[in-house]
N, C-alpha and C positions, 0 to 999 in steps of 0.2 A: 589369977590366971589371966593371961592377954588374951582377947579377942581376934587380936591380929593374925594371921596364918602365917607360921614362919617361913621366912625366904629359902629357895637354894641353893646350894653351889653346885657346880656344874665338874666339881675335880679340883688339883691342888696344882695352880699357876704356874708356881714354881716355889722350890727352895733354895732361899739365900745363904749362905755361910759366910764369915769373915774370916781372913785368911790373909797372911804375913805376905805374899807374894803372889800377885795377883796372875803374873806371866806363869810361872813355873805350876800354879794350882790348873789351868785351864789346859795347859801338855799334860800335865799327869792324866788329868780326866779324860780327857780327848783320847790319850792312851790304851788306858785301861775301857773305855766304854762304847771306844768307837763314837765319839758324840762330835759336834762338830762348834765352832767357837762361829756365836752369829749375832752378839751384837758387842762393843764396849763403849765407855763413856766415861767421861772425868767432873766430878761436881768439886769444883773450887768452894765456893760457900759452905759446905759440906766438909768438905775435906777428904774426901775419897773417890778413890779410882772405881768402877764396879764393870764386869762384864759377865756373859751369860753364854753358854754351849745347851744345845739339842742333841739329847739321846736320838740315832735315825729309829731305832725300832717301835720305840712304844711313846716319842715326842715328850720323854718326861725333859723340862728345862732346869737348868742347874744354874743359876748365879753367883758370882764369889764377888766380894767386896773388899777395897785394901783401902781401911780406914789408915789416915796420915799419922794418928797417933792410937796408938794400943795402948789399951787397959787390962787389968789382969793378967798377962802372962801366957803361956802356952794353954792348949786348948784341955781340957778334962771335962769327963761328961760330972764330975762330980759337984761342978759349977752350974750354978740356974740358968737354963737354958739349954742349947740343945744336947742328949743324951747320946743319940749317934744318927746315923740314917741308914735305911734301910734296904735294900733293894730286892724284889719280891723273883723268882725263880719258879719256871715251872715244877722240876722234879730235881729227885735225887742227882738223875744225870746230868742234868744240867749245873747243879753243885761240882760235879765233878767235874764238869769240863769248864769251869769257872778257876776252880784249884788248878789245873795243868794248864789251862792260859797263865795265869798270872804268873808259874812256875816261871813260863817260856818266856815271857817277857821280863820276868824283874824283880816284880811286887812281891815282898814278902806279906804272908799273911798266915792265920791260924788255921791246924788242922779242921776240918770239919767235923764239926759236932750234932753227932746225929740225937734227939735227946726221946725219941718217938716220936709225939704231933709233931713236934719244930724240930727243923733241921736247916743249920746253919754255918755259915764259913764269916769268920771278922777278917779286918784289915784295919789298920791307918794312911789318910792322907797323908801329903808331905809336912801339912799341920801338926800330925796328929789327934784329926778328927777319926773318929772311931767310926766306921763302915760295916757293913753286914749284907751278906749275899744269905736271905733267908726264904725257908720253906716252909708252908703251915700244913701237915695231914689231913686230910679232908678227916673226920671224925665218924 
């Protein structure tokens, strides 16, 4: 057992995805989440484009990265790494006005599945990264 008192974090910075098309990833998002695109940058050495959008309501940041050469294929959560992401919703009504936005503008996505504690609505990016507009029941 360490003696050390463990460090801590203060919240999650942000999340990075990789994604085929760095322009068309950062409209969609922008789109659907109302965020807004506020920084980009291109690492030669590296070999990838990356840029980053701000959710305005709760400052969650989102970065996409468009490595110059892909590995693996199109996106599945069935692959190590990431499974989908999630995004947290106060209430049921708010699911639902999440489902009749996305109607009106475009995005297909899954009925909402109400399961009791969780209750939840999927989607895919233009990736087809797997999304999720979720609710936990207070218990």
């Amino acid at each position: 057992m360490s003696s050390l008192s463990r460090p801590t974090i203060t919240g999650i910075a942000h999340v990075e995805l990789s994604v085929s098309d760095v322009d068309a990833s950062v409209a969609w998002y922008c789109r659907v989440l109302g965020a807004k695109d506020v920084w980009r940058g291109r690492n030669d050495e590296g070999g990838y484009r990356a840029c980053a959008i701000r959710e305005p309501v709760t400052g969650t940041v989102l970065a996409f990265t468009q490595h110059d050469q892909i590995e693996g294929g199109p996106f599945t959560p069935l692959r190590t790494g990431l499974d989908h992401l999630s995004f947290a919703v106060a209430d049921v009504a708010a699911l639902d006005a999440w489902s009749r936005y996305l109607d009106e503008i475009g995005i297909a996505h899954d009925p909402i599945d109400d399961r009791g504690a969780v209750v939840s609505m999927t989607l895919k990016d233009p990736d087809g990264i797997a999304l999720e507009f979720y609710l936990l029941r207070p218990r």
